[in-house]
MARRO-272272 format. One record per residue (C-alpha): x, y, z; residue in three letters; residue number from 1. Coordinates in steps of 0.25 Angstrom, whole numbers, always signed. Example, Ala and Ser with C-alpha at 12.3 -4.5 7.8 and 13.67 -1.06 7.14 Angstrom:
# residues 2
- +49, -18, +31, Ala, 1 .
- +55, -4, +29, Ser, 2 .
This chain:
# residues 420
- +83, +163, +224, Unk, 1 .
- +74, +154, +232, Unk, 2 .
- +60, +158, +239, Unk, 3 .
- +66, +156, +250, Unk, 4 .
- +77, +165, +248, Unk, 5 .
- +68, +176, +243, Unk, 6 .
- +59, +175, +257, Unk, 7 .
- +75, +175, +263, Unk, 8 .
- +77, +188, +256, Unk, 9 .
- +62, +195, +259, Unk, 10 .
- +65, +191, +276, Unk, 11 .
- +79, +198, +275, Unk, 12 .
- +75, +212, +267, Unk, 13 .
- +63, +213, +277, Unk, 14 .
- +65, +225, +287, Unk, 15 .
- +68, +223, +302, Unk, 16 .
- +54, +220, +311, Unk, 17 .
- +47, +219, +298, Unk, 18 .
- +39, +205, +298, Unk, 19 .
- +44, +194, +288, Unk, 20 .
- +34, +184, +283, Unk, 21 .
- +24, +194, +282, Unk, 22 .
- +14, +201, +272, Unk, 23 .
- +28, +205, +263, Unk, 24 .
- +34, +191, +265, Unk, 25 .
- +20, +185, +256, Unk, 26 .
- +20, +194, +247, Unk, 27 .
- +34, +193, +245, Unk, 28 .
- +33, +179, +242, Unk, 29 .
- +22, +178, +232, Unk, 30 .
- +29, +188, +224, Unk, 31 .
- +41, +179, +222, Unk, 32 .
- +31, +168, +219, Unk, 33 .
- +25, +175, +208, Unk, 34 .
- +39, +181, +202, Unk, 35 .
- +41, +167, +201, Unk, 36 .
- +30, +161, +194, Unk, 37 .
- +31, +173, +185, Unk, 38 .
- +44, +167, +182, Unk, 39 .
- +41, +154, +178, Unk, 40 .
- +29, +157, +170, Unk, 41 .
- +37, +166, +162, Unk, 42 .
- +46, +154, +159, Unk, 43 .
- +37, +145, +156, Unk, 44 .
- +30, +156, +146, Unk, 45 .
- +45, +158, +141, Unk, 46 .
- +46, +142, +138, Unk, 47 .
- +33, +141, +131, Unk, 48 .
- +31, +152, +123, Unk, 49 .
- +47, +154, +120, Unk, 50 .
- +48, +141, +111, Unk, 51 .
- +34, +145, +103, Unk, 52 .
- +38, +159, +97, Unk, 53 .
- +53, +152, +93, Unk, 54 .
- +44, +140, +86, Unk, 55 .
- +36, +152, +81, Unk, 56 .
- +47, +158, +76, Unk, 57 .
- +56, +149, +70, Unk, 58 .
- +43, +142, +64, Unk, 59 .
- +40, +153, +56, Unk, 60 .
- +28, +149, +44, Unk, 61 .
- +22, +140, +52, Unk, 62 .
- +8, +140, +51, Unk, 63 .
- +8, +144, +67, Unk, 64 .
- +16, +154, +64, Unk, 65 .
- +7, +160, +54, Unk, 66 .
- +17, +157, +42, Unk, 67 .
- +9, +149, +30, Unk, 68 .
- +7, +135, +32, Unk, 69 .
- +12, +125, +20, Unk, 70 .
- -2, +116, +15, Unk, 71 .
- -3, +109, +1, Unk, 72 .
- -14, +113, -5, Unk, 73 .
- -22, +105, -18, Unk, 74 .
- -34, +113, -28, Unk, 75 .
- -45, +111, -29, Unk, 76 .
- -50, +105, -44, Unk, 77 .
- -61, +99, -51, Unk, 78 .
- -62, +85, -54, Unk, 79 .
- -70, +74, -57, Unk, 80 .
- -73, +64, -44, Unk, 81 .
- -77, +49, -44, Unk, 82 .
- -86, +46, -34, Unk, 83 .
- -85, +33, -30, Unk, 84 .
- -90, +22, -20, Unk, 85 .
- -80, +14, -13, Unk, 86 .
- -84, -2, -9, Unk, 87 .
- -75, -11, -2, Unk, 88 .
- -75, -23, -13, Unk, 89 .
- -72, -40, -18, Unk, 90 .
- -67, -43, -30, Unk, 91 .
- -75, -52, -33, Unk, 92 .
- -75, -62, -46, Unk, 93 .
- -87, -63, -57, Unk, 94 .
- -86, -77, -57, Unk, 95 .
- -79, -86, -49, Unk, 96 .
- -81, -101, -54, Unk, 97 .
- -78, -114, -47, Unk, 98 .
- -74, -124, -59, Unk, 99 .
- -79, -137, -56, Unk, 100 .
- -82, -150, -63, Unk, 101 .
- -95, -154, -67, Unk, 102 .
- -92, -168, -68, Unk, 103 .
- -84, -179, -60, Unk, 104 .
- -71, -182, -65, Unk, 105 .
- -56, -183, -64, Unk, 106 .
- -48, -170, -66, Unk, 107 .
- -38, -173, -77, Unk, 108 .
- -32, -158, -77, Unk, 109 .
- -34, -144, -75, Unk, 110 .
- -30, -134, -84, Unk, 111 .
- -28, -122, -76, Unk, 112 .
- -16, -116, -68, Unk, 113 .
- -21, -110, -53, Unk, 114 .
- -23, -95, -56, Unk, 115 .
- -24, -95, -69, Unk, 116 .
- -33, -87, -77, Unk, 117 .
- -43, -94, -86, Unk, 118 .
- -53, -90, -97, Unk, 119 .
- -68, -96, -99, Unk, 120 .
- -67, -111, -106, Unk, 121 .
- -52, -114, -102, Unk, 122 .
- -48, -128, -98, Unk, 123 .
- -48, -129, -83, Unk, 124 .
- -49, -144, -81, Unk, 125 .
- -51, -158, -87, Unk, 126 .
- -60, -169, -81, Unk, 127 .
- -58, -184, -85, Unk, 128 .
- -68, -186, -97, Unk, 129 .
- -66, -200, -100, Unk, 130 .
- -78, -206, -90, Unk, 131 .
- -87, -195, -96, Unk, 132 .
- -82, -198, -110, Unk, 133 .
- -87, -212, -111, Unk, 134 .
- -99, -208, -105, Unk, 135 .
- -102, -201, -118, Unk, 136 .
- -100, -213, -125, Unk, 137 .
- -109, -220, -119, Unk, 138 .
- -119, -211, -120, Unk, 139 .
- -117, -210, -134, Unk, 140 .
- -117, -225, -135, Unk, 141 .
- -129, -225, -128, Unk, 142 .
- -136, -215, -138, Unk, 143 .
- -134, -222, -149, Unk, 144 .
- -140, -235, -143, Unk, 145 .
- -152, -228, -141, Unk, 146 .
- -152, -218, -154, Unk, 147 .
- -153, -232, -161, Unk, 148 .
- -165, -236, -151, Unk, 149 .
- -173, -223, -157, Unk, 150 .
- -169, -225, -170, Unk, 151 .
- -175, -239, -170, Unk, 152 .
- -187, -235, -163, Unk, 153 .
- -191, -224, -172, Unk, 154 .
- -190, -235, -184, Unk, 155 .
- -200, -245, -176, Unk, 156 .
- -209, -232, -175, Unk, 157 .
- -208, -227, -188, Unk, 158 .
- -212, -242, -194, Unk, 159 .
- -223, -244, -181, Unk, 160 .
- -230, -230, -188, Unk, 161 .
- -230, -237, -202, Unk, 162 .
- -238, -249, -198, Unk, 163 .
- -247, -243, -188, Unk, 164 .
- -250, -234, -200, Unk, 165 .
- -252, -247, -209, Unk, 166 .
- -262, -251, -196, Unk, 167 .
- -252, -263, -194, Unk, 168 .
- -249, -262, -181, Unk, 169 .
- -253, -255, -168, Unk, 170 .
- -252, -240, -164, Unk, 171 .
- -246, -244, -152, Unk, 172 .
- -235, -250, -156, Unk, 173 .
- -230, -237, -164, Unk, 174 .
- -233, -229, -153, Unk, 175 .
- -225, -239, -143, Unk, 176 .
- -214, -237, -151, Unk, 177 .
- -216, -222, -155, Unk, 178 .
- -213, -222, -137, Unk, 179 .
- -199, -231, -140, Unk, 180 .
- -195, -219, -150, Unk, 181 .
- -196, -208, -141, Unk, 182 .
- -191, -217, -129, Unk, 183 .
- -178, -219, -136, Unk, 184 .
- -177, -204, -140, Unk, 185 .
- -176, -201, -126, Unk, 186 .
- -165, -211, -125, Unk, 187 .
- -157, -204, -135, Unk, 188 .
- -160, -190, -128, Unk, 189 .
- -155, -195, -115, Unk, 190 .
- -143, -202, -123, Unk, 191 .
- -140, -189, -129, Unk, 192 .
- -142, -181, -115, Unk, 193 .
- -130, -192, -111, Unk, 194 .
- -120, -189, -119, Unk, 195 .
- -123, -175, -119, Unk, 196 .
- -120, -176, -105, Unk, 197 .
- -107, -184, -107, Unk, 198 .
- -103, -175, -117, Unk, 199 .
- -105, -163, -106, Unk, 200 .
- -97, -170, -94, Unk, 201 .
- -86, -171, -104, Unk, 202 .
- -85, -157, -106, Unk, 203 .
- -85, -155, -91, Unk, 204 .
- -72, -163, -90, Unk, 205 .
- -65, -151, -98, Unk, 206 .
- -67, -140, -88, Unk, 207 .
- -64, -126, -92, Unk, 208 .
- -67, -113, -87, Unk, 209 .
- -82, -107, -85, Unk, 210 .
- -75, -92, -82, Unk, 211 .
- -61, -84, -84, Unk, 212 .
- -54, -82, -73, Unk, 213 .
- -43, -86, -64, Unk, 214 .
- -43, -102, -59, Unk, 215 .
- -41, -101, -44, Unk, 216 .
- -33, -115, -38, Unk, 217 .
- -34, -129, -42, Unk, 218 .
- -44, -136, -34, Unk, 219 .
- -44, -149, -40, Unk, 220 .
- -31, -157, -46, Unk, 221 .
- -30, -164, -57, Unk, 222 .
- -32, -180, -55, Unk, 223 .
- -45, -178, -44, Unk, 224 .
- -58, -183, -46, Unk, 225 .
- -68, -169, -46, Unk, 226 .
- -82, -169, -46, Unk, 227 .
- -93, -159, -48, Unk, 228 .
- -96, -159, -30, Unk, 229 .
- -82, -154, -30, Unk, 230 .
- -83, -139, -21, Unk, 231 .
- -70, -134, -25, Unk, 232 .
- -70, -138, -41, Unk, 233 .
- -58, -137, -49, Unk, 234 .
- -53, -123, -49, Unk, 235 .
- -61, -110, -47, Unk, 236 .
- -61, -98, -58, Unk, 237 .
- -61, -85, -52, Unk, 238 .
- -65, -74, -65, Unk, 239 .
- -56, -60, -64, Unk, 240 .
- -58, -54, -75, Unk, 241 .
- -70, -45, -74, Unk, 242 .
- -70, -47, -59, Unk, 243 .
- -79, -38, -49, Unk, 244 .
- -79, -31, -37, Unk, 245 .
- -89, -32, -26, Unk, 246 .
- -91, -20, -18, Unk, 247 .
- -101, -14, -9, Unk, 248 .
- -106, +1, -7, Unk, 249 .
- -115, +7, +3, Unk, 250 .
- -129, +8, +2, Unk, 251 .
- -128, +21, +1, Unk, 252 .
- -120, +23, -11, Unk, 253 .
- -129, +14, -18, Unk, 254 .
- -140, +24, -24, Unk, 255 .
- -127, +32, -28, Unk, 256 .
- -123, +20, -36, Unk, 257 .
- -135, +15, -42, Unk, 258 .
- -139, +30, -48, Unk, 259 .
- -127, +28, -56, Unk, 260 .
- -129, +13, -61, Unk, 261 .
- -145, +17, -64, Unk, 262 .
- -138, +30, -73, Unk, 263 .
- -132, +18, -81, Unk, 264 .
- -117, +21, -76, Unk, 265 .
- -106, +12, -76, Unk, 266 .
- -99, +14, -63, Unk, 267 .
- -84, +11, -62, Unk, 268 .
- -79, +4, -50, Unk, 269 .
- -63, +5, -46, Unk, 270 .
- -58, -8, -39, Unk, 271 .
- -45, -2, -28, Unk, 272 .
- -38, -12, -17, Unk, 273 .
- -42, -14, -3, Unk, 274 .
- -35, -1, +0, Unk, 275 .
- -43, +6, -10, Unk, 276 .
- -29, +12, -16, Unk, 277 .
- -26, +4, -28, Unk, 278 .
- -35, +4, -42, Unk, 279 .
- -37, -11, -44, Unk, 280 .
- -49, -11, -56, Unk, 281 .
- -60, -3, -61, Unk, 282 .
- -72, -8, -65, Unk, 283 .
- -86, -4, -66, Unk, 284 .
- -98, -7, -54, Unk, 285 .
- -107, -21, -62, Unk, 286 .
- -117, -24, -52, Unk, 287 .
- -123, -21, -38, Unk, 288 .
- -130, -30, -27, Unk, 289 .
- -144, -31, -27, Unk, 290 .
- -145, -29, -12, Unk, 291 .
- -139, -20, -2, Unk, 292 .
- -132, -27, +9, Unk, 293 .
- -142, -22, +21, Unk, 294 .
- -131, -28, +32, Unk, 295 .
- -121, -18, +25, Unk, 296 .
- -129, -6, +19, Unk, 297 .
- -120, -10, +6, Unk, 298 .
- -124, -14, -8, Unk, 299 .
- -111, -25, -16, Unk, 300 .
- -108, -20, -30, Unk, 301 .
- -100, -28, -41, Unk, 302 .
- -90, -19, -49, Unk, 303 .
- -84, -26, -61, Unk, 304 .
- -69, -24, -66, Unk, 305 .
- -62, -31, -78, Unk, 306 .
- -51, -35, -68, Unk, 307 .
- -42, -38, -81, Unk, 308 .
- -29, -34, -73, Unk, 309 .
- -34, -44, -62, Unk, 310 .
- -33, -33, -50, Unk, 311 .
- -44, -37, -43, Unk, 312 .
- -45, -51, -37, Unk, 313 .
- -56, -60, -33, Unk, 314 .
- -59, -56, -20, Unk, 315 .
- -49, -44, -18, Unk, 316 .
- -55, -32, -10, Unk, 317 .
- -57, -20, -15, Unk, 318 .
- -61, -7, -16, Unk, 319 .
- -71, -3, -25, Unk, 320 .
- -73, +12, -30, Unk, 321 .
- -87, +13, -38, Unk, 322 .
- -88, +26, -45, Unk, 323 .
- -103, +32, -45, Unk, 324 .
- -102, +46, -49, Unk, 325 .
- -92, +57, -54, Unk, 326 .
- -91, +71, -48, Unk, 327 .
- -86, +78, -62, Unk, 328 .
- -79, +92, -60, Unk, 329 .
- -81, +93, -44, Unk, 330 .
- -70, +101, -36, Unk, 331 .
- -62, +92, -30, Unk, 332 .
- -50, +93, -18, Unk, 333 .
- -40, +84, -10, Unk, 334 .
- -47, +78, +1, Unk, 335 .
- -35, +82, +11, Unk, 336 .
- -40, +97, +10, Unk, 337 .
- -54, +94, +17, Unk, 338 .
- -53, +99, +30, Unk, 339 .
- -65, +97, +42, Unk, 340 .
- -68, +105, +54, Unk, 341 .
- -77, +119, +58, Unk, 342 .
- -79, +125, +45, Unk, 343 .
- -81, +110, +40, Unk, 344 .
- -77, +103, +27, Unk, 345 .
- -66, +114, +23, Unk, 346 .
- -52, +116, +15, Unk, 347 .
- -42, +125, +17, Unk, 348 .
- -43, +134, +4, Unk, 349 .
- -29, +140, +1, Unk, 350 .
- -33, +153, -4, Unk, 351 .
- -24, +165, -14, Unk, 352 .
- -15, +170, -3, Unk, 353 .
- -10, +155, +4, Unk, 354 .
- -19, +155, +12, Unk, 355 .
- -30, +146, +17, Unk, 356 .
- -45, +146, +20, Unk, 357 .
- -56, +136, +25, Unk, 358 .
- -65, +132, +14, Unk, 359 .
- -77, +123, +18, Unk, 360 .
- -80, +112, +7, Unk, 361 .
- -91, +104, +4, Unk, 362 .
- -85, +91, -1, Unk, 363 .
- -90, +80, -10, Unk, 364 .
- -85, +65, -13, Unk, 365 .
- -72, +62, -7, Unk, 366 .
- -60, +52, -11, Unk, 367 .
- -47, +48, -4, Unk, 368 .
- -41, +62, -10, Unk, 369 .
- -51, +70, -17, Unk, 370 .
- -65, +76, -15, Unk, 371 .
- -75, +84, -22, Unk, 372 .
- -77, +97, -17, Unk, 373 .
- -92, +103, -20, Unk, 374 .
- -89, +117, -14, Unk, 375 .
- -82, +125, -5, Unk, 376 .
- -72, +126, -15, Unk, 377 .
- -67, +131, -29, Unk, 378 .
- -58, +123, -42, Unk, 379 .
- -42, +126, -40, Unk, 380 .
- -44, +131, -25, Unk, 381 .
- -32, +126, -17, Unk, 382 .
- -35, +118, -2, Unk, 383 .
- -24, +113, +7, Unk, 384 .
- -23, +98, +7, Unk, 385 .
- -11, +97, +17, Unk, 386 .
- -8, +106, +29, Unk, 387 .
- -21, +109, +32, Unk, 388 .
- -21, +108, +46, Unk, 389 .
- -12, +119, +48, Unk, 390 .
- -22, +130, +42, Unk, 391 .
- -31, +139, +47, Unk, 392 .
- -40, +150, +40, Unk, 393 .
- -32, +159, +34, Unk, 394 .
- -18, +152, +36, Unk, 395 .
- -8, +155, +26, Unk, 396 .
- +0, +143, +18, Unk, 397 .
- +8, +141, +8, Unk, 398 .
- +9, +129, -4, Unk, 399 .
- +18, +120, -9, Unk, 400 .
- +25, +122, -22, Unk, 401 .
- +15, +119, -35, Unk, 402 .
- +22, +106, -36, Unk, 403 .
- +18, +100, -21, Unk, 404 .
- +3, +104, -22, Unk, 405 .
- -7, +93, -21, Unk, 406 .
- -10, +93, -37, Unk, 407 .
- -25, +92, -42, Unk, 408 .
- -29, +85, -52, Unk, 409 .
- -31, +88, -65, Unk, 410 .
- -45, +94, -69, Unk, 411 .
- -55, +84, -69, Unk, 412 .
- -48, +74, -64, Unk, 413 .
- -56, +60, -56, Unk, 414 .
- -56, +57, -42, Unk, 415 .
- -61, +45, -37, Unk, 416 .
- -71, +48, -26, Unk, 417 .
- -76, +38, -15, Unk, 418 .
- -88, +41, -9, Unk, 419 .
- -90, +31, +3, Unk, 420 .
């Protein structure tokens, strides 16, 4: 039935010489309007809250039903952390050696291949000897021309003293030829120096190879005329084997660092790729800068690694993790239980009766996984890891089987520990 109708109906039941329209007419009509707002608001509360209680109903132990809400929960355990500071890094050689000639010359062969590896005195590359050869003999020749000048010289001297003895001739006339005896020893010395020299440039002709290491590419071919001006040289000798990596550190890690150096320790140093997830080397921290960089607040540090599997290459970047210190026995729990907000730094504690509680925490060095509790907490107390966001105070939970809980590891067990 309309409005309309119902007004209809309201004229027609009213007495005869009673006024339609009136006082009764109004409140006729405002009744009918409120029986009908009634009506839809109690649809609409119908449709809203209708769906909810079957939800409710059929979702029966979920956690906004008040049935206990699954989490994985990890214990808490005692351990031994690494604390360690992490560096963006460059391999970087101990040696890196352009091999170039050190006399003019034609290059009769090489005895290297491209990439290969070489040890310290192996033949790299041949030079023509034969100009230097001759050279030699010539110098040779030459010295014995003049060792035959001395020798006569000191014979004169040697009769020139007899007769100035014997007052048969004049001082001078020794002494004259005393200066001709020295004049040809220096002759001989410079003869000497010559083929000394000779010699020497014939040893250059035979290259080998001043450090071990791998030879890079061929900059030369054989049959080319190469001097000592050349820039590029013949071959460059990268060593690899022990091989470093450069790294810097804050400023502010640096007094942290040198307490440990000046205590006489030897701190390791763990080489991981670019992505910091794959172990490349370890080695041990050799040397730091004398300086700190004042346009980046960093001090560089040269770690050291054996390199004997050839991992790490010259001019790879890395990440470098130096190990300063070592937190022995300290409680220690997965970094997915820490929570933030009100209370804090907290973790929900899954206490006797599955259920749960906020536990502030005061935390110490951090890793990608682990930290180091310092208190708040107790060994072999159990916080939820996973499904945390689901809990309140109080809430009730229930665990997985033994086999699906987050295993600890075993009693003083390492973690490595970045502190940035």
């Amino acid at each position: 039935m309309t409005i309309d109708e119902m007004e209809s109906d309201s004229r027609v039941d009213a007495r005869p010489g009673q006024r339609v329209g009136g006082t009764s007419h109004g409140k006729r009509r405002l009744a009918v309007w409120v029986l009908l707002l009634a009506a839809a608001a109690g649809a609409l509360a119908w449709v809203v809250f209708h769906p909810h209680g079957a939800s409710q109903q059929a979702g029966h132990g979920h956690p906004g039903a008040g049935g206990p809400t699954p989490v994985v929960a990890a214990p808490v355990h005692k351990g031994n952390i690494d604390i360690t500071f992490t560096g963006l890094g460059t391999v970087t050689p101990l040696a890196t050696v352009t091999v170039k000639t050190e006399i003019a010359g034609y290059l009769l062969n090489v005895g290297f291949q491209e990439g290969q590896m070489v040890r310290e005195g192996d033949f790299l590359a041949q030079i023509d000897p034969r100009p230097y050869q001759r050279q030699l003999e010539q110098y040779q020749g030459q010295l014995l021309h003049d060792q035959a000048l001395l020798k006569n010289a000191q014979l004169d001297l040697k009769r020139y003293r007899t007769l100035v003895a014997q007052d048969s001739i004049a001082t001078q006339q020794a002494d004259t030829q005393e200066a001709l005896v020295q004049q040809y020893q220096g002759t001989v010395a410079t003869d000497q120096a010559l083929i000394d020299t000779a010699k020497l440039n014939l040893t250059y002709c035979h290259i080998t190879a001043p450090v071990t290491g791998r030879v890079g590419l061929r900059q030369v071919d054989p049959g080319n005329y190469v001097q000592t001006s050349d820039a590029n040289g013949i071959v460059v000798i990268t060593q690899l084997q022990p091989i470093s990596v450069i790294f810097v550190l804050p400023e502010d890690d640096l007094p942290r660092v040198l307490k440990r150096l000046h205590g006489g320790a030897e701190l390791p140093v763990v080489a991981f790729d670019r992505a910091g997830t794959t172990k490349l080397a370890t080695g041990k921290l050799g040397f730091m800068d004398n300086q700190i960089d004042t346009s980046t607040g960093t001090v560089k540090l040269r770690a050291v690694f054996d390199n004997r599997d050839g991992m790490l290459f010259p001019n790879q970047f890395v990440n470098a993790e130096l190990m300063v210190d070592t937190l022995h026995d300290s409680l220690v729990m997965p970094t997915a239980a820490i929570q933030r907000g009100a209370p804090g730094t907290f973790v929900y504690l899954v206490k006797a009766d599955d259920t749960v509680t906020v536990r502030p925490v005061k935390l110490g060095p951090i890793s990608g996984s682990e930290v180091a509790v310092l208190s708040g907490l107790e060994d072999g107390e159990k916080v939820v890891v996973d499904g945390a966001d689901k809990l309140r105070e109080g809430a009730k939970v229930t665990l997985p089987a033994a086999k699906d809980q987050v295993p600890a590891p075993e009693d003083g067990g390492h973690h490595r520990t970045k502190e940035k």
